[in-house]
C-alpha positions as CSV (number, residue, x, y, z in Angstrom):
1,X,0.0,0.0,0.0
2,X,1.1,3.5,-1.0
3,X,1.6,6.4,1.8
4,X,2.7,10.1,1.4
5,X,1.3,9.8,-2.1
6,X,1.9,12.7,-4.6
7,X,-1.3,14.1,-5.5
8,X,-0.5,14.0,-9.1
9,X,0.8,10.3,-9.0
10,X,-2.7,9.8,-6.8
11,X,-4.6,11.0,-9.9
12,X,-3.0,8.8,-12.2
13,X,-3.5,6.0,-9.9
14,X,-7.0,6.5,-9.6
15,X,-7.5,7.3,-13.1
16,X,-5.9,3.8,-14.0
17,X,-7.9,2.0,-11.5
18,X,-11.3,3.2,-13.5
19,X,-10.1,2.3,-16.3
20,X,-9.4,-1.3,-15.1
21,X,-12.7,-1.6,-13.6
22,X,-14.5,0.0,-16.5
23,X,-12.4,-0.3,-19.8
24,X,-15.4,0.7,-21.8
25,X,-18.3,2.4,-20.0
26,X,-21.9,1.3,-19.7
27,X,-24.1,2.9,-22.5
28,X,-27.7,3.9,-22.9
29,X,-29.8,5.8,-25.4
30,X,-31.8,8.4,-24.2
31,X,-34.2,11.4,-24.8
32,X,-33.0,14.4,-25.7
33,X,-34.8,16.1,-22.5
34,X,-33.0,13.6,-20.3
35,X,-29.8,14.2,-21.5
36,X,-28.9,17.1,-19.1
37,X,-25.6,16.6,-17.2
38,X,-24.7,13.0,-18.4
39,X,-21.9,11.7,-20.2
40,X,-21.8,11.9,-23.4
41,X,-19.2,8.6,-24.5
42,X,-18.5,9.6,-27.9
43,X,-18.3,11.9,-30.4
44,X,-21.1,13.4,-32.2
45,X,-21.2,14.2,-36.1
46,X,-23.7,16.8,-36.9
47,X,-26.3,14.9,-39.2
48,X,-27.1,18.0,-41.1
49,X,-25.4,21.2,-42.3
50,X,-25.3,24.7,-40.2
51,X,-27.7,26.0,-41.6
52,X,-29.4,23.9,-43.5
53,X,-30.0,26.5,-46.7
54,X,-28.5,29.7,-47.3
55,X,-30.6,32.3,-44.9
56,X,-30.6,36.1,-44.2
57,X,-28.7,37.5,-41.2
58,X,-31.1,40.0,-40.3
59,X,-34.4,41.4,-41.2
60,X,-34.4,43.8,-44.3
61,X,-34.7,43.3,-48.4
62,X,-32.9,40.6,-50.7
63,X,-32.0,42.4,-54.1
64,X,-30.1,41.1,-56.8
65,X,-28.1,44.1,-57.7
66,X,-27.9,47.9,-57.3
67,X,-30.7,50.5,-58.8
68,X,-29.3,53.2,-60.1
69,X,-31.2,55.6,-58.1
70,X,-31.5,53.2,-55.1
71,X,-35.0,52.4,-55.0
72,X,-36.1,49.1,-55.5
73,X,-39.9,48.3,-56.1
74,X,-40.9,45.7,-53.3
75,X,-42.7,42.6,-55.2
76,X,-43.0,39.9,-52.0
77,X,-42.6,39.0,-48.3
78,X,-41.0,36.2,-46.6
79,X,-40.6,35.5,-43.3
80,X,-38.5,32.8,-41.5
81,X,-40.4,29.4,-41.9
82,X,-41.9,30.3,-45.5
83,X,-40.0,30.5,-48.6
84,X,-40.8,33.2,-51.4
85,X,-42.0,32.1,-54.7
86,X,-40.5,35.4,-56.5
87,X,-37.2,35.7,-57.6
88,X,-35.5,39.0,-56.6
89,X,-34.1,41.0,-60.1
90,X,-32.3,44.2,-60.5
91,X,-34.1,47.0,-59.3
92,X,-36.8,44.5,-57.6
93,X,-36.2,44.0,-54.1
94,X,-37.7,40.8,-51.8
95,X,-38.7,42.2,-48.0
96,X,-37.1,39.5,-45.0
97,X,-36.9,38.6,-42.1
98,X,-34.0,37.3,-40.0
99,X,-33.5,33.8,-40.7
100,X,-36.0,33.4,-43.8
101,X,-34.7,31.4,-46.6
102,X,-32.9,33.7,-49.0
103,X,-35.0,34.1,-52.3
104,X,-33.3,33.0,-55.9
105,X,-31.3,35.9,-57.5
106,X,-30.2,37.6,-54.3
107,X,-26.9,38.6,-54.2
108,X,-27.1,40.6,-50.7
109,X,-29.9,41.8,-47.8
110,X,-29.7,45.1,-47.2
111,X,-30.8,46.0,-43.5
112,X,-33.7,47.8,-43.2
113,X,-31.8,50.4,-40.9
114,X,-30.1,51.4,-44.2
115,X,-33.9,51.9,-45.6
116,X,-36.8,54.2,-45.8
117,X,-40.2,54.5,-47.5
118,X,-40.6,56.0,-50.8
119,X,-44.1,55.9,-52.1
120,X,-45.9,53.6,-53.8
121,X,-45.0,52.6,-57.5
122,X,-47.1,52.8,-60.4
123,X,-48.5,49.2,-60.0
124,X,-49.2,50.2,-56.3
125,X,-46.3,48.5,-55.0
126,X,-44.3,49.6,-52.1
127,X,-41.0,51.6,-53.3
128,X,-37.9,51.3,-50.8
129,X,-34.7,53.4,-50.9
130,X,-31.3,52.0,-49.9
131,X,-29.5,54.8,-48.3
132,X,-26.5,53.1,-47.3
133,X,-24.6,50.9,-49.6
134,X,-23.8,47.5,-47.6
135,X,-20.0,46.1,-47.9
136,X,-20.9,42.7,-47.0
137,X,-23.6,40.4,-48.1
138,X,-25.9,39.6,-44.8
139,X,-25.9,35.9,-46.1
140,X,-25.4,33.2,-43.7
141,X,-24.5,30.6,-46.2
142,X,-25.6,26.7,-45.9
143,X,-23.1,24.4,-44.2
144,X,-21.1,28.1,-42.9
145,X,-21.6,27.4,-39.3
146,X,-20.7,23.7,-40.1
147,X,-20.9,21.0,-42.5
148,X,-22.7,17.9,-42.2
149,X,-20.5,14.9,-41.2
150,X,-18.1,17.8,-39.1
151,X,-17.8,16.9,-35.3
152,X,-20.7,18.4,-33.3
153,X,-19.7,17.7,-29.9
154,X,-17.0,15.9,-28.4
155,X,-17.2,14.1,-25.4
156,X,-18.4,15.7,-22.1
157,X,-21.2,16.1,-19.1
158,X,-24.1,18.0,-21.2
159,X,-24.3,21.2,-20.4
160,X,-27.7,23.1,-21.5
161,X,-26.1,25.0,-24.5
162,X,-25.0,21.3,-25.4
163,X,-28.9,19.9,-25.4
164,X,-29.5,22.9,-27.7
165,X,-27.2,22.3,-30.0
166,X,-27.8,19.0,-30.4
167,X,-31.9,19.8,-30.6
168,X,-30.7,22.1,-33.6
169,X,-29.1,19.4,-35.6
170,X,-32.0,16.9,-35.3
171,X,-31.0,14.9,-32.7
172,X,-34.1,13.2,-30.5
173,X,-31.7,10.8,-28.9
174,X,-28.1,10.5,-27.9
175,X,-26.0,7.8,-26.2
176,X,-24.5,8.6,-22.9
177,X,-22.5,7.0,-20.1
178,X,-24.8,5.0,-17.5
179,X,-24.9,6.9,-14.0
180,X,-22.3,5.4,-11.9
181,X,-24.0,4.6,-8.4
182,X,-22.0,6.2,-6.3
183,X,-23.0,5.2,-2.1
184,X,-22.2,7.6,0.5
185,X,-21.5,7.4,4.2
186,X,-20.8,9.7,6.9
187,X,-19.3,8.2,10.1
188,X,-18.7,9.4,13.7
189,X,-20.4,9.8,17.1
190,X,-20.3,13.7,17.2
191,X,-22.4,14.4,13.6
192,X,-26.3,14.8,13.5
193,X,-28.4,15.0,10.9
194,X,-29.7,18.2,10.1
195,X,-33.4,19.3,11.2
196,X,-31.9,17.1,14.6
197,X,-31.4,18.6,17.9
198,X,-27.5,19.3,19.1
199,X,-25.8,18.7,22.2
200,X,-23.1,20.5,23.5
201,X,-20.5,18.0,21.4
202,X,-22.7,17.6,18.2
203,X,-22.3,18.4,14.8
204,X,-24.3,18.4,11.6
205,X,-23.5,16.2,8.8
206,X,-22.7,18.5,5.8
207,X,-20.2,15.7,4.6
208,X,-22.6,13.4,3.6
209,X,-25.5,15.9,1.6
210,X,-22.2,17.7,-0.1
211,X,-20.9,14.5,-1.6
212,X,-24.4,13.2,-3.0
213,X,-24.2,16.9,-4.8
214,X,-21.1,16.6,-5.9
215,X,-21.6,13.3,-7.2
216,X,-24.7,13.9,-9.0
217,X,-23.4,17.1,-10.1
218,X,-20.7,14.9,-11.4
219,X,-23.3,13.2,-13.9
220,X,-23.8,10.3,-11.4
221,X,-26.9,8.3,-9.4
222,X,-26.1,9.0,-5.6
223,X,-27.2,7.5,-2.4
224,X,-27.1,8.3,1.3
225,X,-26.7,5.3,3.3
226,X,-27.0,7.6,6.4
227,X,-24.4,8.1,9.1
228,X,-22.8,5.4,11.1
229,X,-21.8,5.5,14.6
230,X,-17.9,4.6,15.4
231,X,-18.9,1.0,16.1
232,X,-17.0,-1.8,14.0
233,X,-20.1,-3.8,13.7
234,X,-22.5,-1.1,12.8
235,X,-20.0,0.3,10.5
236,X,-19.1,-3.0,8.8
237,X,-22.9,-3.7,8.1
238,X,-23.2,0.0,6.2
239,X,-20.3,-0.8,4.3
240,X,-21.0,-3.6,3.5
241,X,-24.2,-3.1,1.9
242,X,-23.0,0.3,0.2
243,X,-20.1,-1.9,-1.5
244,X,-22.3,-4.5,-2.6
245,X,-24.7,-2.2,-4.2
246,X,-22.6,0.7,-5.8
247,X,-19.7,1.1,-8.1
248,X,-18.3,3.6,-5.8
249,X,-18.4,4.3,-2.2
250,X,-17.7,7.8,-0.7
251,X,-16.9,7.3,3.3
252,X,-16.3,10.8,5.3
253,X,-14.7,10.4,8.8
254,X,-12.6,7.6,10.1
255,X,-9.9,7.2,7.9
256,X,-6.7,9.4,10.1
257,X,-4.8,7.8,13.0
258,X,-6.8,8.2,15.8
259,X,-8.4,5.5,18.4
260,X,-12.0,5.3,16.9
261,X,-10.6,5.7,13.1
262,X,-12.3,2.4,12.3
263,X,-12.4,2.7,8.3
264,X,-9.2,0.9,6.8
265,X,-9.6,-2.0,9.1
266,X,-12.9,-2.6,8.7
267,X,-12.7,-1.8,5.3
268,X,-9.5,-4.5,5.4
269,X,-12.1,-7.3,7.0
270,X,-14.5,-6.6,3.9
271,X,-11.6,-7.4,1.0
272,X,-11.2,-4.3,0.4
273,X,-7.7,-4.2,-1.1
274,X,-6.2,-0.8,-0.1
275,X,-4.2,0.8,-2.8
276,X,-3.2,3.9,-0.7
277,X,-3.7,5.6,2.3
278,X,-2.1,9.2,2.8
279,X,-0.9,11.9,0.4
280,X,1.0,14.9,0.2
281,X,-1.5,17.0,0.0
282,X,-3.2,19.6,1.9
283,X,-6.1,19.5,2.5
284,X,-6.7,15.4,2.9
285,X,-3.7,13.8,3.5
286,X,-5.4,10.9,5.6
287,X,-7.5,10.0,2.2
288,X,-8.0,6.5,1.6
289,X,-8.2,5.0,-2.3
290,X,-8.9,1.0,-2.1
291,X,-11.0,-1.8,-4.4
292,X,-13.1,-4.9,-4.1
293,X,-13.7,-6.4,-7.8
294,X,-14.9,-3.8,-9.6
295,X,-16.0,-1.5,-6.6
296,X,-14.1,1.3,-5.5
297,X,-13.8,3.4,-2.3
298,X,-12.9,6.3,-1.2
299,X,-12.2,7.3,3.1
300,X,-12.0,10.9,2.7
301,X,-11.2,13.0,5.8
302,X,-13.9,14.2,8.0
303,X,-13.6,18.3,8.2
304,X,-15.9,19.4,5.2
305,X,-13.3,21.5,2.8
306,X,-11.2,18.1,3.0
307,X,-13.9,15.8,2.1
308,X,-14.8,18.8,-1.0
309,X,-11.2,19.4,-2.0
310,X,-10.9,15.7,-2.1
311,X,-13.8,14.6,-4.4
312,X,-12.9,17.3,-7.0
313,X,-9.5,16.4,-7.1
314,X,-10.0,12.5,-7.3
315,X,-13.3,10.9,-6.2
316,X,-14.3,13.0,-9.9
317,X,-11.6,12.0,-12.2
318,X,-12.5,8.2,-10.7
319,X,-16.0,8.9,-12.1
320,X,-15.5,10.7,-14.8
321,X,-13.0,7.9,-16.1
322,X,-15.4,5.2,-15.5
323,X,-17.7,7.5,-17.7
324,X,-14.9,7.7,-20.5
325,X,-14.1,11.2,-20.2
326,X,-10.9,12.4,-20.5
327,X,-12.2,15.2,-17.5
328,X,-9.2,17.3,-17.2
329,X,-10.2,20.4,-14.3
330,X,-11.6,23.5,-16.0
331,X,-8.4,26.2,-14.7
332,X,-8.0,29.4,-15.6
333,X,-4.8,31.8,-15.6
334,X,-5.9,34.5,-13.1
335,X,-3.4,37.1,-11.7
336,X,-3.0,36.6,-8.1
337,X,-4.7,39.6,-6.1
338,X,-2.8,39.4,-2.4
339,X,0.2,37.3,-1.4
340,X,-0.4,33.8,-0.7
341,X,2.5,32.3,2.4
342,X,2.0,29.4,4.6
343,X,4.5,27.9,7.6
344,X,5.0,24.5,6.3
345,X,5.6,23.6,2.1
346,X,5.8,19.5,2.6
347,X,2.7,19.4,1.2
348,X,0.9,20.3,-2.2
349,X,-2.4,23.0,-1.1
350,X,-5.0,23.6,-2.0
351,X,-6.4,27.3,-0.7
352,X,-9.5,28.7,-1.6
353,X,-9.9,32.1,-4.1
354,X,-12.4,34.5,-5.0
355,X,-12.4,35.0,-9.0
356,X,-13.4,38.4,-10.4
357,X,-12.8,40.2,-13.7
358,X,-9.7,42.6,-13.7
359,X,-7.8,45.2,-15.8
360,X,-6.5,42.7,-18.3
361,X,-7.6,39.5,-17.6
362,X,-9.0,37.7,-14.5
363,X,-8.2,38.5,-10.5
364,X,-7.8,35.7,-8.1
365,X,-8.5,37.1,-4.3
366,X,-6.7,34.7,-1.5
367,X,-9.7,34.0,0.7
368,X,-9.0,34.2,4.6
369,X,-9.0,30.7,5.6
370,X,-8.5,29.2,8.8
371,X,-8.6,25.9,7.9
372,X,-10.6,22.5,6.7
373,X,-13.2,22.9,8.8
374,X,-14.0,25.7,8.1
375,X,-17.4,25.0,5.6
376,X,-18.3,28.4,5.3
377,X,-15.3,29.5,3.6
378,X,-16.4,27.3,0.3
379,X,-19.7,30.0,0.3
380,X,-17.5,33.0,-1.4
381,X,-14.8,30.6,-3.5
382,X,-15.0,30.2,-6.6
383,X,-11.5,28.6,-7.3
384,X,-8.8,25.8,-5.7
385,X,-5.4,28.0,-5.7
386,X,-2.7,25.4,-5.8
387,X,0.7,25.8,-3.7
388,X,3.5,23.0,-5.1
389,X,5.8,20.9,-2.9
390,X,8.7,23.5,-1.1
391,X,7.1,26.8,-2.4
392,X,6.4,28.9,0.8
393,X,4.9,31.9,-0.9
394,X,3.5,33.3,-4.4
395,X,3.8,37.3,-4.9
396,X,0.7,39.5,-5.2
397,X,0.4,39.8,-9.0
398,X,1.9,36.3,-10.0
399,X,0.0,34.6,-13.2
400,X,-1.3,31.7,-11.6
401,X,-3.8,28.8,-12.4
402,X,-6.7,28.8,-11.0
403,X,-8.6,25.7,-10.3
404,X,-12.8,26.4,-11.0
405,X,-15.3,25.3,-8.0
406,X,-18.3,26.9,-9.5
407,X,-19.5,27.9,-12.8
């Protein structure tokens, strides 16, 4: 069993382990509608081209070349969703809307901005004068935004912009990862569930609701087996079951050095075959990564910024691997508002940032922080700030990667 593990090295670890267990992920076809924040396990092709027939780019009139005098004698209407039956001819000028197909003979849309009335021609049709000249054509040509057969999407959780894009290509179904079932488990005598009474020693459980979100968030099927008390039996029966009936089990609590840290053992007396226990890493260096066939687990510490830091630094790329996703971290290259120092650099940290828009580019603001129990912090962060292995301090101003917690 591995100890003082390198987070990196603990990534690739884990990453490899999914990929063992799950060499090719579960697939399923669903709706469209259902698709929302699952996997998608391959590629997409876009069926159809972008757009699908040459259409106008705003509302205005199709011509097919210039009047001398710049009036053009209106002969039809089109709006998006019809086609016009006229043919647009020098001189003869098609009114449009945004997105309507573009009649046959246009060469351009002039916006109607660049219009006004003037008058009624001799047949009694409307007259239009150009009275700005147009340098470019207002033609969104067929296959411009792509061609069919051209990649559409590649894999990736759905996001909402991704459900539309695939709705405008035609696509009623798409194949996606199955949910992983992920089981969670909070341990310890000193948490309560919250809407419970306290006693002067309690705590409530965020550990447990905050993984459930971060694994459905995490395109997953997540269940709360409760919390259980630091009893080797009782704990042995919750594990148990949660191993037996997931492909991944999240355990918060139990895993450090202390007298009633019961999780390794009892995860030993289960066959659970540990693959490490401790990293270099800050916060969550008691964190626990074993297997059982093709189950996982995770101990993650008990303080709550420990148990977070930890699932999006590992217990995700686990489940996004089993998923087939590649599921690198979204960072982004921030400049560093306020020194960052700390006493000890044995450890890679993780510290959390604010993330605002700056004069040139993006400001990361150190968050005061007091440590991983302190929950609260998480409300104003949007970012992971990352300190490496014997660096003490990073300047105020220093480009620096910033790891995204929210969207």
């Amino acid at each position: 069993m591995l100890r003082n593990l390198h987070p990196d090295e603990a990534v690739r670890i884990v990453v490899e382990e999914a990929k063992r267990a799950w060499p090719s992920p579960r697939v399923e076809r669903v709706p469209l509608a259902a698709a929302a924040g699952r996997a998608l396990v391959g590629a997409v092709a876009s069926p159809i081209d972008h757009p699908p027939f040459d259409k106008s780019a705003m509302d205005g009139f199709a011509y097919a070349g210039p009047a001398p005098d710049g009036v053009y004698e209106v002969i039809d209407a089109v709006a998006a969703g019809q086609r016009s039956a006229a043919a647009a001819s020098p001189g003869k000028a098609i009114r449009i809307m945004t997105g309507a197909p573009i009649p046959a003979g246009t060469v351009g849309v002039q916006r109607v901005e660049w219009t006004e009335a003037a008058g009624k021609a001799v047949s009694g049709a409307e007259l239009v004068h150009f009275t700005i000249r147009e340098k470019i054509d207002n033609i969104i040509r067929r296959g411009e935004n792509l061609k069919a057969g051209e990649e559409l999407l590649s894999p990736r959780i759905l996001a909402p912009q991704d459900i539309g894009i695939l709705a405008a290509s035609g696509c009623a179904e798409v194949e996606v990862a199955a949910r992983p079932r992920v089981g969670v488990v909070s341990t310890g005598d000193e948490i309560e569930a919250a809407g419970s009474p306290l006693d002067e020693a309690s705590i409530y459980d965020s550990n447990g609701p905050q993984l459930a979100a971060q694994a459905a968030a995490a395109g997953c099927e997540a269940r709360f087996y409760g919390i259980a008390r630091d009893i080797a039996g009782e704990l042995a029966a919750v594990l148990e079951r949660a191993l037996a009936e997931n492909d991944l089990v999240l355990v918060s609590g139990g895993v450090s050095m202390g007298d009633f840290d019961l999780v390794p053992a009892v995860l030993a007396n289960l066959g659970v075959e540990p693959i490490f226990h401790s990293l270099a890493m800050r916060p969550g260096k008691p964190t626990f990564f074993g297997r059982r066939g093709n189950s996982a687990v995770f101990g993650l510490p008990g303080n709550p910024v420990s148990t977070f830091v930890n699932f999006e630094v590992l217990a995700k790329r686990y489940l996004w691997a089993m998923m087939g996703l590649a599921g690198e971290p979204a960072v982004v290259r921030a400049r560093l508002g306020a020194p960052l120092s700390r006493k000890a650099a044995d450890r890679v940290e993780f510290l959390p940032a604010r993330l605002f828009p700056g004069d040139g580019g993006m400001i990361a603001e150190p968050l005061a922080y007091h440590g991983s129990s302190m929950i609260n912090v998480l409300a104003r962060a949007d970012a992971l700030l990352r300190m490496e292995i014997g660096e003490l301090a990073i300047n105020g101003g220093t480009i620096v990667d910033a790891r995204r917690i929210r969207a």
